[in-house]
mmCIF entry with sequence, helices, sheets and N, C-alpha, C, O atoms, coordinates in Angstrom:
data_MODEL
# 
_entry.id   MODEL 
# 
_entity.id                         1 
_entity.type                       polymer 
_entity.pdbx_number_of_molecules   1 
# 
_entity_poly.entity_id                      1 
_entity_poly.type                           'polypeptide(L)' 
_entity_poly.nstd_linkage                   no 
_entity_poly.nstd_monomer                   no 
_entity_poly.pdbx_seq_one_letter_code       
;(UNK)(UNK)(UNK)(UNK)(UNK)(UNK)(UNK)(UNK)(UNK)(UNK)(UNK)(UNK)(UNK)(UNK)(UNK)(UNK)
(UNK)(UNK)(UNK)(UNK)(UNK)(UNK)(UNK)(UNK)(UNK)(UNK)(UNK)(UNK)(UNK)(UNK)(UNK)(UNK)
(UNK)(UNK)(UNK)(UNK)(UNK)(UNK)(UNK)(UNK)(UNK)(UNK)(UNK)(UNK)(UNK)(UNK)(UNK)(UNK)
(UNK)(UNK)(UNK)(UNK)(UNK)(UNK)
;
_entity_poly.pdbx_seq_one_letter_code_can   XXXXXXXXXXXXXXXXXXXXXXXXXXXXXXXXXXXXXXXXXXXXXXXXXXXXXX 
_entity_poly.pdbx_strand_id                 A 
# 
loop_
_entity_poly_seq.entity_id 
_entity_poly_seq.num 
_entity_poly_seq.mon_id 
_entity_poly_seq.hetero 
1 1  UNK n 
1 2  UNK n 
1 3  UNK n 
1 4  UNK n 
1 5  UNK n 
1 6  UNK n 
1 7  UNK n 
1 8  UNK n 
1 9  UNK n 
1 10 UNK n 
1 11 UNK n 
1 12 UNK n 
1 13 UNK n 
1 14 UNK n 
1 15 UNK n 
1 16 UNK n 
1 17 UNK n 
1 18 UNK n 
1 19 UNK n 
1 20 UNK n 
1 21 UNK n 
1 22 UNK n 
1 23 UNK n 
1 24 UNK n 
1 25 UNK n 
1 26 UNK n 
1 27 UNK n 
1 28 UNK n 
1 29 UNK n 
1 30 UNK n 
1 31 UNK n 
1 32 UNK n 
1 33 UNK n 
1 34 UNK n 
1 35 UNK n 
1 36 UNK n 
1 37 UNK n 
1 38 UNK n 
1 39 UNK n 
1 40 UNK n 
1 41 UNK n 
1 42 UNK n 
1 43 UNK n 
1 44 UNK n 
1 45 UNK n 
1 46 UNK n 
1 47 UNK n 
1 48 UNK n 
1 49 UNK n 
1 50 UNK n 
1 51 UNK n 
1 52 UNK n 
1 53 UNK n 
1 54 UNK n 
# 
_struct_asym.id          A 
_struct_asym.entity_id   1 
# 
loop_
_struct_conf.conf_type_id 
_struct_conf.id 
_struct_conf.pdbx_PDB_helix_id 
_struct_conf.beg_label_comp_id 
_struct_conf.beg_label_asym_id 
_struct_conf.beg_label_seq_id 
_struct_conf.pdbx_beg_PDB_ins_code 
_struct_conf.end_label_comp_id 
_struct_conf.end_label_asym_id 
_struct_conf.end_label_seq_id 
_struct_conf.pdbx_end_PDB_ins_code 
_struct_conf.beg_auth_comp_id 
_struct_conf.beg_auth_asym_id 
_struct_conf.beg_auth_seq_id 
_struct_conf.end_auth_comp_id 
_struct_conf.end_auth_asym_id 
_struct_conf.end_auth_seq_id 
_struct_conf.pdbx_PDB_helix_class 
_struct_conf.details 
_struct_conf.pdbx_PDB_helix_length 
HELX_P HELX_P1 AA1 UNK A 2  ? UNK A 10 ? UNK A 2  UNK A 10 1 ? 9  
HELX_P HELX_P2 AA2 UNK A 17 ? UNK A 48 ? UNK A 17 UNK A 48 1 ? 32 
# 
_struct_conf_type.id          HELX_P 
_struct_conf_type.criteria    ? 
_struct_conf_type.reference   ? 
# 
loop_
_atom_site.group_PDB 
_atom_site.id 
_atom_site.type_symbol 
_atom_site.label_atom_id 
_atom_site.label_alt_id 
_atom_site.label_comp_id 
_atom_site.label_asym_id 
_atom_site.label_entity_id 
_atom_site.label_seq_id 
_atom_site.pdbx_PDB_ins_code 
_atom_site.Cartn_x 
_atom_site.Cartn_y 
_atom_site.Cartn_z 
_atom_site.occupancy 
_atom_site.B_iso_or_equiv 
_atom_site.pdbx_formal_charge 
_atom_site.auth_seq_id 
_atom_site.auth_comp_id 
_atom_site.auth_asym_id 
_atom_site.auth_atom_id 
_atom_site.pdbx_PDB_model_num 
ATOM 1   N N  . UNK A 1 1  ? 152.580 -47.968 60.737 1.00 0.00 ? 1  UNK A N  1 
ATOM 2   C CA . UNK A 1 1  ? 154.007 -47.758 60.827 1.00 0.00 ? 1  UNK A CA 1 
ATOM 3   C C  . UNK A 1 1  ? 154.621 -47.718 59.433 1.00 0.00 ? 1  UNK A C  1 
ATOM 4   O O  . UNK A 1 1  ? 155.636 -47.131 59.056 1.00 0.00 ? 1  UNK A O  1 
ATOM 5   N N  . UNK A 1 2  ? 153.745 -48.500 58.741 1.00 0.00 ? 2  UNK A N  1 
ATOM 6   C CA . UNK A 1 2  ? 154.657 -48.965 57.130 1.00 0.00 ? 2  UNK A CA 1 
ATOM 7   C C  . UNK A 1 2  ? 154.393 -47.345 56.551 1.00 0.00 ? 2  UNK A C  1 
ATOM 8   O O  . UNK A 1 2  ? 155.065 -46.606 55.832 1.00 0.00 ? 2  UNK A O  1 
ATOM 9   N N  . UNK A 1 3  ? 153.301 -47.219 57.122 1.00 0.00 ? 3  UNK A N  1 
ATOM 10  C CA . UNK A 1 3  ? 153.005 -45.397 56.054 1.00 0.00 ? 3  UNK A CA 1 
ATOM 11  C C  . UNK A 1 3  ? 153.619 -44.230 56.768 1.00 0.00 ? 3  UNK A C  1 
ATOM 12  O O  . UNK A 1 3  ? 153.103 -43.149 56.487 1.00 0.00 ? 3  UNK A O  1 
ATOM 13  N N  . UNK A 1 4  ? 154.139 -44.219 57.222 1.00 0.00 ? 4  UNK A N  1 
ATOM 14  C CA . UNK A 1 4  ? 155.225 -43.357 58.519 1.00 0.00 ? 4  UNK A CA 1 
ATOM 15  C C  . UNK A 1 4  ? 155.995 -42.961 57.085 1.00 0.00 ? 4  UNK A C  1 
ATOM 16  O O  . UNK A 1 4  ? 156.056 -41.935 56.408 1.00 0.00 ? 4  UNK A O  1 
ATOM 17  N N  . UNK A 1 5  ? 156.714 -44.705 56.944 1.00 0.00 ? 5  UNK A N  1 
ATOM 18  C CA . UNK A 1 5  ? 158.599 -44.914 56.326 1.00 0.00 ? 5  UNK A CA 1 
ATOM 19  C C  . UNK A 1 5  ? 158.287 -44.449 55.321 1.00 0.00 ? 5  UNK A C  1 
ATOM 20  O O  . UNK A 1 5  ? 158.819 -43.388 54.995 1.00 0.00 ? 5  UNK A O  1 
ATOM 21  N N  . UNK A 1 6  ? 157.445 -44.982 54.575 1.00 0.00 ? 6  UNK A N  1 
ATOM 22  C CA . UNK A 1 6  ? 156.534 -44.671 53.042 1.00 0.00 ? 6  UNK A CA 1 
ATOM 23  C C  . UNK A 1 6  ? 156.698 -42.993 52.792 1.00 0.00 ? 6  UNK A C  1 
ATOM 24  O O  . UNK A 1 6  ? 157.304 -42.474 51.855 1.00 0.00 ? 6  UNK A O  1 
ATOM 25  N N  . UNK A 1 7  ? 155.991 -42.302 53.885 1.00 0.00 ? 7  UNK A N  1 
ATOM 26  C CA . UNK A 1 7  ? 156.056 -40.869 53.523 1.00 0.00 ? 7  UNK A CA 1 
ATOM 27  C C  . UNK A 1 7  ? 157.163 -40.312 53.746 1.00 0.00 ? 7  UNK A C  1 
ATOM 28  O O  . UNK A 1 7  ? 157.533 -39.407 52.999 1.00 0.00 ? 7  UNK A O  1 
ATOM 29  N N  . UNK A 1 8  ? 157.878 -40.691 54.734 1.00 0.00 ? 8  UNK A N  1 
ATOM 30  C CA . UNK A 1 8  ? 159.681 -39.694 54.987 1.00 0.00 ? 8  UNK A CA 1 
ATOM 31  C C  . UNK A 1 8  ? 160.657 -40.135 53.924 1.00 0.00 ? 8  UNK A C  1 
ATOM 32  O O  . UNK A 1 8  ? 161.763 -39.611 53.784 1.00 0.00 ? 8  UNK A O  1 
ATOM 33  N N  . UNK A 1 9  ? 160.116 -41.297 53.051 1.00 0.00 ? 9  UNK A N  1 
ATOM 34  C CA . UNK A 1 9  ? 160.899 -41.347 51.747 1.00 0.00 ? 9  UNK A CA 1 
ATOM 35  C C  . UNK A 1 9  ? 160.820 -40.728 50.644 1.00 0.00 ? 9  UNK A C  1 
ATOM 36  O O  . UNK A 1 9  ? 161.692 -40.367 49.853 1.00 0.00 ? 9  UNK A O  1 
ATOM 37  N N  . UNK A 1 10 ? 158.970 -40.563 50.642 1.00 0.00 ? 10 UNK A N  1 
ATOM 38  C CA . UNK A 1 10 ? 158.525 -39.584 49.659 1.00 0.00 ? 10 UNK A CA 1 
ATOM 39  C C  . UNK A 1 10 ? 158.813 -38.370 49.809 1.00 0.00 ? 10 UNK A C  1 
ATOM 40  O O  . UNK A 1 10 ? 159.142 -37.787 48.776 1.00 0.00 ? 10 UNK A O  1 
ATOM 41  N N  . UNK A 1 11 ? 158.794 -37.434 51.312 1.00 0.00 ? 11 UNK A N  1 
ATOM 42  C CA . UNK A 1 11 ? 159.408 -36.292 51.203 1.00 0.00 ? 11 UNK A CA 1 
ATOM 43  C C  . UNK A 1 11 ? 160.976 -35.955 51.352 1.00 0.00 ? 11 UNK A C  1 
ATOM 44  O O  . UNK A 1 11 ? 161.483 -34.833 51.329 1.00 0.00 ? 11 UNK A O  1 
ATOM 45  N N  . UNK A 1 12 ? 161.816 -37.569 51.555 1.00 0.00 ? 12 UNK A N  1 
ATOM 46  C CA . UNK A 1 12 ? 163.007 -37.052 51.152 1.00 0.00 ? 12 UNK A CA 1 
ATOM 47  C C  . UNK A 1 12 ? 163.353 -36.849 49.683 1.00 0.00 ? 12 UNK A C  1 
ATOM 48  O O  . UNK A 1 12 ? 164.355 -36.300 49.225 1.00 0.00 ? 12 UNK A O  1 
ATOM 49  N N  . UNK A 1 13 ? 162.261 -37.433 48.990 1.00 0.00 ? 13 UNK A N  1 
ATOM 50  C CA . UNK A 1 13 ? 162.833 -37.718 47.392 1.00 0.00 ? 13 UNK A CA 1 
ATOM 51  C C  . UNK A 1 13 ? 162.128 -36.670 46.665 1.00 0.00 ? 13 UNK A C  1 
ATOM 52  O O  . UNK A 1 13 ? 162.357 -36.723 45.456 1.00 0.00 ? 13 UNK A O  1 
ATOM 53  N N  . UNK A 1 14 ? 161.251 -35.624 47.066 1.00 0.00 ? 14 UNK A N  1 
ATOM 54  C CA . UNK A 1 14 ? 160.689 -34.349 46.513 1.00 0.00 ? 14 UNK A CA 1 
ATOM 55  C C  . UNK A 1 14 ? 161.330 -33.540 47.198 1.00 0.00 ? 14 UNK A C  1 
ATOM 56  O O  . UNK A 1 14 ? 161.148 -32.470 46.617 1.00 0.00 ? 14 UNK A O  1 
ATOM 57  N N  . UNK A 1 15 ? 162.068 -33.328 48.202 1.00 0.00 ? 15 UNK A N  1 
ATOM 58  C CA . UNK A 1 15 ? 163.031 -32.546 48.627 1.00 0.00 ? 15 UNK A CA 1 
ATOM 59  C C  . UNK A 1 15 ? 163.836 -31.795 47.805 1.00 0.00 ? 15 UNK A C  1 
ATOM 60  O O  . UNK A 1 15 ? 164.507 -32.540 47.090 1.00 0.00 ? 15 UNK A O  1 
ATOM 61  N N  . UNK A 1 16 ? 164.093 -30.393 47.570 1.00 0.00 ? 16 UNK A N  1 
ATOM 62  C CA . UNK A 1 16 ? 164.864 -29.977 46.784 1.00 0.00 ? 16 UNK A CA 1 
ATOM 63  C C  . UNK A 1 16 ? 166.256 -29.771 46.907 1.00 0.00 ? 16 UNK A C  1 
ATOM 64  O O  . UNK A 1 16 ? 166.756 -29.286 47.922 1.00 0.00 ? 16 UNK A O  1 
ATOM 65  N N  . UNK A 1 17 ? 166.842 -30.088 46.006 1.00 0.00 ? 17 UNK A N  1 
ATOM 66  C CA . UNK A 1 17 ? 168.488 -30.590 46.102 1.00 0.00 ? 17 UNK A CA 1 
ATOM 67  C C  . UNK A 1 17 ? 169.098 -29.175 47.009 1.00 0.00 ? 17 UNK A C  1 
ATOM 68  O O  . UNK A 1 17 ? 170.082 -29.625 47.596 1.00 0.00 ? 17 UNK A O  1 
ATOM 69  N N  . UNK A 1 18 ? 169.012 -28.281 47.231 1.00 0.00 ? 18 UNK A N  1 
ATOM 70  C CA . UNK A 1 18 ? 169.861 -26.847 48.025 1.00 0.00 ? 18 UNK A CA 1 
ATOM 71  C C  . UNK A 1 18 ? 169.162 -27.318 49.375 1.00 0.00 ? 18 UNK A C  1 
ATOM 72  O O  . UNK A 1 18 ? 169.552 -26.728 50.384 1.00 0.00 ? 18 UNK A O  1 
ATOM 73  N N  . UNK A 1 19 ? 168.474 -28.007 49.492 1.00 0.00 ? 19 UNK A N  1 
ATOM 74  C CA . UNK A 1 19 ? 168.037 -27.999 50.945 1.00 0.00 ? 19 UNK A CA 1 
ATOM 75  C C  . UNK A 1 19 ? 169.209 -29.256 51.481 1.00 0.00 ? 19 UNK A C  1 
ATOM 76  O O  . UNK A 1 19 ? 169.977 -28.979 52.402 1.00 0.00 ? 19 UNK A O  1 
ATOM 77  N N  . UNK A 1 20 ? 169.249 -30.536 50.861 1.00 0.00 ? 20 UNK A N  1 
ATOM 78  C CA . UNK A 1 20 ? 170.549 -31.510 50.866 1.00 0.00 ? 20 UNK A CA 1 
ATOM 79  C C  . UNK A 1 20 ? 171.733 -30.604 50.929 1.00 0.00 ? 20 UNK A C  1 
ATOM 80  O O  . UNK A 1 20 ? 172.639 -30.741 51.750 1.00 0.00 ? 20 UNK A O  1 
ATOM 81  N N  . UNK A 1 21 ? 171.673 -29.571 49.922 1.00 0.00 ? 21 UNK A N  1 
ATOM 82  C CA . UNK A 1 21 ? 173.261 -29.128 50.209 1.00 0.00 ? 21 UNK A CA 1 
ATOM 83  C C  . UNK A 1 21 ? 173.609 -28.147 52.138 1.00 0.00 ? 21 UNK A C  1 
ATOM 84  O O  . UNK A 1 21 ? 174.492 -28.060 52.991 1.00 0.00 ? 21 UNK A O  1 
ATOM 85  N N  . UNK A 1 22 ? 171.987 -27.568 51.810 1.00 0.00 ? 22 UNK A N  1 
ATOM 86  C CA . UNK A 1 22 ? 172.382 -26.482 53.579 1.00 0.00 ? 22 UNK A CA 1 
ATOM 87  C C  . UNK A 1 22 ? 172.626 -27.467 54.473 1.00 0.00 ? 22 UNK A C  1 
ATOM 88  O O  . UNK A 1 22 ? 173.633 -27.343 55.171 1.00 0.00 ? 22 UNK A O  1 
ATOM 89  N N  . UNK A 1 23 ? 171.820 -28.579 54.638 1.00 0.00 ? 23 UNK A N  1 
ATOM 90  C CA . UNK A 1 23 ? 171.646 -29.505 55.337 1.00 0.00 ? 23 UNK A CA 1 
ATOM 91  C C  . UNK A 1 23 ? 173.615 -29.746 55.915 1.00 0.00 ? 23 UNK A C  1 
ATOM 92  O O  . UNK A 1 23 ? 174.324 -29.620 56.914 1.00 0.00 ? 23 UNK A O  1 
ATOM 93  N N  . UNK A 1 24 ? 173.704 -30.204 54.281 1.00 0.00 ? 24 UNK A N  1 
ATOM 94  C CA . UNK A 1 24 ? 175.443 -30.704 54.105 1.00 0.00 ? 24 UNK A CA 1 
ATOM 95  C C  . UNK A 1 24 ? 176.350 -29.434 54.886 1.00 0.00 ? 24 UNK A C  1 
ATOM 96  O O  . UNK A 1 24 ? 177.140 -29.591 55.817 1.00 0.00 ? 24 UNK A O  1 
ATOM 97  N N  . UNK A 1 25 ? 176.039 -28.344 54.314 1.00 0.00 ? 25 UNK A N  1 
ATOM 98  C CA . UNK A 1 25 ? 176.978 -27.335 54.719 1.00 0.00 ? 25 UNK A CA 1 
ATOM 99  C C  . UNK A 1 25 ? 176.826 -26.918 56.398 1.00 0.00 ? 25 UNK A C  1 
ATOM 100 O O  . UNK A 1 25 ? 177.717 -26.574 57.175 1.00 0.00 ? 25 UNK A O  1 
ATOM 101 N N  . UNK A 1 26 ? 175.505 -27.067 56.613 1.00 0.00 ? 26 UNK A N  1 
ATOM 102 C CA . UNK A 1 26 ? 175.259 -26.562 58.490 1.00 0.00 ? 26 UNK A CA 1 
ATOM 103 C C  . UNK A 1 26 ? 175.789 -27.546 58.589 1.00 0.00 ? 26 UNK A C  1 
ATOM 104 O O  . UNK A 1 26 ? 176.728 -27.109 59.255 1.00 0.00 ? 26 UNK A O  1 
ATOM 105 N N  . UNK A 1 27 ? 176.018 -28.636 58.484 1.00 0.00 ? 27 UNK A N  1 
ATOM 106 C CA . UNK A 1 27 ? 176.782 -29.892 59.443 1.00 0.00 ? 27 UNK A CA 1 
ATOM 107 C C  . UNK A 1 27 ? 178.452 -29.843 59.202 1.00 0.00 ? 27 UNK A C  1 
ATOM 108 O O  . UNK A 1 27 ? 179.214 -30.242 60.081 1.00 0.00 ? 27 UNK A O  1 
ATOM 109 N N  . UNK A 1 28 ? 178.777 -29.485 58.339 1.00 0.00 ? 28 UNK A N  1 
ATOM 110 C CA . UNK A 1 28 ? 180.440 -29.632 57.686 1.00 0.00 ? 28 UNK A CA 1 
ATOM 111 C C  . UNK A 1 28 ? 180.310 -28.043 58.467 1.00 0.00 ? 28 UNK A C  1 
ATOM 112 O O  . UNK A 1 28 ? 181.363 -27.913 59.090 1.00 0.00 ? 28 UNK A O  1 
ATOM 113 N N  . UNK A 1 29 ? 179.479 -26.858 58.663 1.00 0.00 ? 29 UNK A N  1 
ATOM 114 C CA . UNK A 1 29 ? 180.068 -25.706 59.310 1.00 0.00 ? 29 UNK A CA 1 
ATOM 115 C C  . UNK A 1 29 ? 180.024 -26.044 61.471 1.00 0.00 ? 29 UNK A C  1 
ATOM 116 O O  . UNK A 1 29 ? 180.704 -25.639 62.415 1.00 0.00 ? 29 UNK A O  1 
ATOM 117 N N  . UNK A 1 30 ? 179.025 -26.814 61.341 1.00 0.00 ? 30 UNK A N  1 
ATOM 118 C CA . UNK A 1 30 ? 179.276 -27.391 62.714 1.00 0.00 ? 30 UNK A CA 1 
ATOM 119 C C  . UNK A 1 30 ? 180.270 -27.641 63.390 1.00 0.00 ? 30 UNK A C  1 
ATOM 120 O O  . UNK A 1 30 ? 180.568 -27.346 64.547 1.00 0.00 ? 30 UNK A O  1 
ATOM 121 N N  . UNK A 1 31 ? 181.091 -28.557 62.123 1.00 0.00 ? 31 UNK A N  1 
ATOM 122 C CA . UNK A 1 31 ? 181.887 -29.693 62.857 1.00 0.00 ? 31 UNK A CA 1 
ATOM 123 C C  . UNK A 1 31 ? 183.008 -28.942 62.923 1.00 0.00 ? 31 UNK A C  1 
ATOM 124 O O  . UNK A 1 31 ? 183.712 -28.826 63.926 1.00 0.00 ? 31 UNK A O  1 
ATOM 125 N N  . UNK A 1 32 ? 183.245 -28.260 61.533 1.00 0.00 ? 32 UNK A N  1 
ATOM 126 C CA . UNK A 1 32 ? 184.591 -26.865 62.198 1.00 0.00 ? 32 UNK A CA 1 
ATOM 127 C C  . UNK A 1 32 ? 184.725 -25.765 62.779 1.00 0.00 ? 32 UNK A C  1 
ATOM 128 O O  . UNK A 1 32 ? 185.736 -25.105 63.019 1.00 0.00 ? 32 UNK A O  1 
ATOM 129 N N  . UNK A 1 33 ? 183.028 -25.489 63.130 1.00 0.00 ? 33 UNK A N  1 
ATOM 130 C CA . UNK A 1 33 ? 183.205 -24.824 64.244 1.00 0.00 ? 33 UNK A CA 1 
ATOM 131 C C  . UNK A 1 33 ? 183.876 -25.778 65.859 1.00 0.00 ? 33 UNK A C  1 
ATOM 132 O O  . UNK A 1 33 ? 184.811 -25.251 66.461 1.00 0.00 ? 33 UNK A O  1 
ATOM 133 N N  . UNK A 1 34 ? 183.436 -26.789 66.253 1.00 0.00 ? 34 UNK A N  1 
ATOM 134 C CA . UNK A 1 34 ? 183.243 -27.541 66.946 1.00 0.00 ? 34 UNK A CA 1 
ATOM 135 C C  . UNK A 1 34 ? 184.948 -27.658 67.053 1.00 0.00 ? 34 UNK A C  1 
ATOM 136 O O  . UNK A 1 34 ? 185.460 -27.161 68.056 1.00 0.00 ? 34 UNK A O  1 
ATOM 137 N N  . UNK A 1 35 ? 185.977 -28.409 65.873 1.00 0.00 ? 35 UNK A N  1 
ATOM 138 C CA . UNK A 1 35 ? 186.952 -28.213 66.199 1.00 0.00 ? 35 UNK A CA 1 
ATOM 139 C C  . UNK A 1 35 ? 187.759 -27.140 66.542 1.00 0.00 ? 35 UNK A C  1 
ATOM 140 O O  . UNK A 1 35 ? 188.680 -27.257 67.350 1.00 0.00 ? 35 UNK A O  1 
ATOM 141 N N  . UNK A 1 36 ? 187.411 -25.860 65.857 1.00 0.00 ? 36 UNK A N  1 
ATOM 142 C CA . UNK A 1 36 ? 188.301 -24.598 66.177 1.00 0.00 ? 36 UNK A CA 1 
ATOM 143 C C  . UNK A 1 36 ? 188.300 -24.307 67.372 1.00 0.00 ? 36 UNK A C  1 
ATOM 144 O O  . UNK A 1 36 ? 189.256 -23.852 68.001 1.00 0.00 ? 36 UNK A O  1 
ATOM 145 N N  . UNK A 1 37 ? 186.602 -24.686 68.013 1.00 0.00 ? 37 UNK A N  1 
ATOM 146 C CA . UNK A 1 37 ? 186.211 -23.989 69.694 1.00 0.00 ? 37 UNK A CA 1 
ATOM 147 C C  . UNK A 1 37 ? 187.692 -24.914 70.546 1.00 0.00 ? 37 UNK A C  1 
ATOM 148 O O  . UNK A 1 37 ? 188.501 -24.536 71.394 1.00 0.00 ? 37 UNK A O  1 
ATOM 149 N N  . UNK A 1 38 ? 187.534 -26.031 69.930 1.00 0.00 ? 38 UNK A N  1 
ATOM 150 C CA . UNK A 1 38 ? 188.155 -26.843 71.209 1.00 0.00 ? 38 UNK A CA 1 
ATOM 151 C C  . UNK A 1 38 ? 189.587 -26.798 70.947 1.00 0.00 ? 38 UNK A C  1 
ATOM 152 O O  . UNK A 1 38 ? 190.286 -27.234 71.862 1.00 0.00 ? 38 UNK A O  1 
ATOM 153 N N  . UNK A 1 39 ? 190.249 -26.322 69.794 1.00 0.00 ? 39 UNK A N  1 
ATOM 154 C CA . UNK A 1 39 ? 191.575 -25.938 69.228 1.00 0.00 ? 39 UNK A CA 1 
ATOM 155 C C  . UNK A 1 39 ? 191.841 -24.452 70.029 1.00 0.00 ? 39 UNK A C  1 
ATOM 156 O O  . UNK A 1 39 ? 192.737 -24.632 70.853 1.00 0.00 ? 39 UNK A O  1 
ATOM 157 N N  . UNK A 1 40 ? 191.513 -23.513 70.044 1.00 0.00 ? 40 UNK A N  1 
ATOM 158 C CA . UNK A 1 40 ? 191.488 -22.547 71.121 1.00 0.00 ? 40 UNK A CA 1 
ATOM 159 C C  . UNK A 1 40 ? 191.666 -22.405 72.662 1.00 0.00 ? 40 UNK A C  1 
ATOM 160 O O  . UNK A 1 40 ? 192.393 -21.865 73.495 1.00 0.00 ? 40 UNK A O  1 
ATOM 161 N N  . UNK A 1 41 ? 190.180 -23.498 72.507 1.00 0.00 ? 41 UNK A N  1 
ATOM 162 C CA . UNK A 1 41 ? 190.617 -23.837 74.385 1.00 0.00 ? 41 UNK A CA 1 
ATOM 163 C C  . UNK A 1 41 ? 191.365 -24.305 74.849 1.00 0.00 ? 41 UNK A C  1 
ATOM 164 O O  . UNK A 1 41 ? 191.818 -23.869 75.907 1.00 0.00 ? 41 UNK A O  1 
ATOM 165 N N  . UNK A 1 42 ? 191.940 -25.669 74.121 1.00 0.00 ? 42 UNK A N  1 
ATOM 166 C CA . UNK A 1 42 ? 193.174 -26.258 74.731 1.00 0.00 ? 42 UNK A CA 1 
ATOM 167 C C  . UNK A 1 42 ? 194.755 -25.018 74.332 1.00 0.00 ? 42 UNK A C  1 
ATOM 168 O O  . UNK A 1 42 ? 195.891 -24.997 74.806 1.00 0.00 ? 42 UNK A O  1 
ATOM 169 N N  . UNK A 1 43 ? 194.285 -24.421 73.607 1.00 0.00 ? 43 UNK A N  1 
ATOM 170 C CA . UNK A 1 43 ? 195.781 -23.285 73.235 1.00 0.00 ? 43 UNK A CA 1 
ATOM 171 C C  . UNK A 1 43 ? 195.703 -22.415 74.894 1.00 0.00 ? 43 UNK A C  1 
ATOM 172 O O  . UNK A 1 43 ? 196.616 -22.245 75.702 1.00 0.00 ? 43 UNK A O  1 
ATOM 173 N N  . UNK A 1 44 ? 194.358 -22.021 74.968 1.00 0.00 ? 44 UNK A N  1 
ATOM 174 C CA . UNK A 1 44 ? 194.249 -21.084 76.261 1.00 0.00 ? 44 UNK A CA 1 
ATOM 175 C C  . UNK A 1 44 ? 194.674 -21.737 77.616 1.00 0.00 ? 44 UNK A C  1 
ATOM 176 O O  . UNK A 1 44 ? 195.289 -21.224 78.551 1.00 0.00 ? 44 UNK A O  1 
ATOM 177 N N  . UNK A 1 45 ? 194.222 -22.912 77.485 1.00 0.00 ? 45 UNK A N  1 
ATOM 178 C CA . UNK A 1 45 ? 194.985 -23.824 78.661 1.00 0.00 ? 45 UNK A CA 1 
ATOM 179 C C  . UNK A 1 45 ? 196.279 -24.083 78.825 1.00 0.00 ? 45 UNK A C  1 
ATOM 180 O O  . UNK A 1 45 ? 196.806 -24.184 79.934 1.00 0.00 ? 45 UNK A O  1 
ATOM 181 N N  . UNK A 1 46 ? 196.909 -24.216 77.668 1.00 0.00 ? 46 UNK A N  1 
ATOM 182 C CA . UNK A 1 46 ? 198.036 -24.347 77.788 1.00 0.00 ? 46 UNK A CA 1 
ATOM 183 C C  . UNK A 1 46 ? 199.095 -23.245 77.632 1.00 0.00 ? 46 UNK A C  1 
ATOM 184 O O  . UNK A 1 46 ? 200.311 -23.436 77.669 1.00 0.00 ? 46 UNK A O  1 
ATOM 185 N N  . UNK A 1 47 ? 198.514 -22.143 77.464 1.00 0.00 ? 47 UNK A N  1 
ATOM 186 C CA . UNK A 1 47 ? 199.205 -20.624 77.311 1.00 0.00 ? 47 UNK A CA 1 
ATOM 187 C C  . UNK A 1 47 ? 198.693 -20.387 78.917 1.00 0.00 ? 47 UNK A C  1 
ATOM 188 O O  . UNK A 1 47 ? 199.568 -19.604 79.287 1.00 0.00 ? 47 UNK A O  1 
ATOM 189 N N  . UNK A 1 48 ? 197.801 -20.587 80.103 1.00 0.00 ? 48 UNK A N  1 
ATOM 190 C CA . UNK A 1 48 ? 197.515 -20.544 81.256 1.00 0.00 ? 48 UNK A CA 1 
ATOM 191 C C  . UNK A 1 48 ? 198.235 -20.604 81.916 1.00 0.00 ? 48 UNK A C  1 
ATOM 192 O O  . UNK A 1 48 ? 198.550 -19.828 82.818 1.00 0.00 ? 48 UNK A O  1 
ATOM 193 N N  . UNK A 1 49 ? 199.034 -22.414 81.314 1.00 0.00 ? 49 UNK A N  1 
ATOM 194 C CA . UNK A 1 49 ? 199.790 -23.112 82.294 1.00 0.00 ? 49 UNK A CA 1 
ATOM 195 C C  . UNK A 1 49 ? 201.268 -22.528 82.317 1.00 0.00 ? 49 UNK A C  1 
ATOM 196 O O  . UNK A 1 49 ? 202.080 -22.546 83.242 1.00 0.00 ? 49 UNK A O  1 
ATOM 197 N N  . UNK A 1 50 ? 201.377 -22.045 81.135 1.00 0.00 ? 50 UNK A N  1 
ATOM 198 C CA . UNK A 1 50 ? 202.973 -21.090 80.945 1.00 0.00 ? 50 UNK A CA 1 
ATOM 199 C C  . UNK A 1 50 ? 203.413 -21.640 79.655 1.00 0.00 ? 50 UNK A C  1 
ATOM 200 O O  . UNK A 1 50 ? 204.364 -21.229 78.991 1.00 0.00 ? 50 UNK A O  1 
ATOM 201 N N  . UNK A 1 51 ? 202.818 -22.372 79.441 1.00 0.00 ? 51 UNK A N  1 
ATOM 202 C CA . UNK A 1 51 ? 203.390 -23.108 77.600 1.00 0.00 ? 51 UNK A CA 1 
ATOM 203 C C  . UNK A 1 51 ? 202.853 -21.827 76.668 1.00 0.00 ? 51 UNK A C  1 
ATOM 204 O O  . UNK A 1 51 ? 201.884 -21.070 76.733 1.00 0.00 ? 51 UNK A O  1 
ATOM 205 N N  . UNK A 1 52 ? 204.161 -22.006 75.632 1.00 0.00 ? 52 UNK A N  1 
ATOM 206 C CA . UNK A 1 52 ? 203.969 -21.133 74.691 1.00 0.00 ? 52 UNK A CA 1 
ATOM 207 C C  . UNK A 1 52 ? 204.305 -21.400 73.419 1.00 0.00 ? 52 UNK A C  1 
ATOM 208 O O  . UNK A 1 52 ? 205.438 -21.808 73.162 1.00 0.00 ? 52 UNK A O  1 
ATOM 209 N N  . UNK A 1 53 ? 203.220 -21.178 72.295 1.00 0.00 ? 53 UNK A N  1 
ATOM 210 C CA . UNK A 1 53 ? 203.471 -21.186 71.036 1.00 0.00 ? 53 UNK A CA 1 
ATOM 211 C C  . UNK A 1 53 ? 204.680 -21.210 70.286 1.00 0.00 ? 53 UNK A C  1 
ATOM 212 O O  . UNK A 1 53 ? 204.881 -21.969 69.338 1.00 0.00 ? 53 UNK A O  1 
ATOM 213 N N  . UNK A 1 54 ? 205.308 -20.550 70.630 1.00 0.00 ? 54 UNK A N  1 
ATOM 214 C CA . UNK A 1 54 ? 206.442 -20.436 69.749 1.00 0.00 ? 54 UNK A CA 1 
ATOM 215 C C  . UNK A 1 54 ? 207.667 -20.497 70.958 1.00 0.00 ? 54 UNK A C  1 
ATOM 216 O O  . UNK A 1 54 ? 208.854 -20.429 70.639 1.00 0.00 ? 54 UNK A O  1 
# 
């Protein structure tokens, strides 16, 4: 088990730094995708119900 932790440290620490950054960026592009989807849907729901933007 100890040589499991041992090696996923060693290949986080030879890891090359642009792979940390995609890593960073697919997750930060996730999460605003994730909010826009659900910023939309609730607009469509509520433009459904007769509410309106402006």
């Amino acid at each position: 088990m100890e040589q499991t932790a041992s090696r996923d440290s060693a290949e986080t620490e030879n890891s090359p730094l642009w792979k940390h950054f995609a890593w960073l960026f697919a997750i930060w592009l996730a999460s605003v995708s994730s909010v826009i989807i659900l910023a939309e849907a609730i607009r469509f729901l509520m433009s459904a119900a007769g509410l309106k933007t402006h």
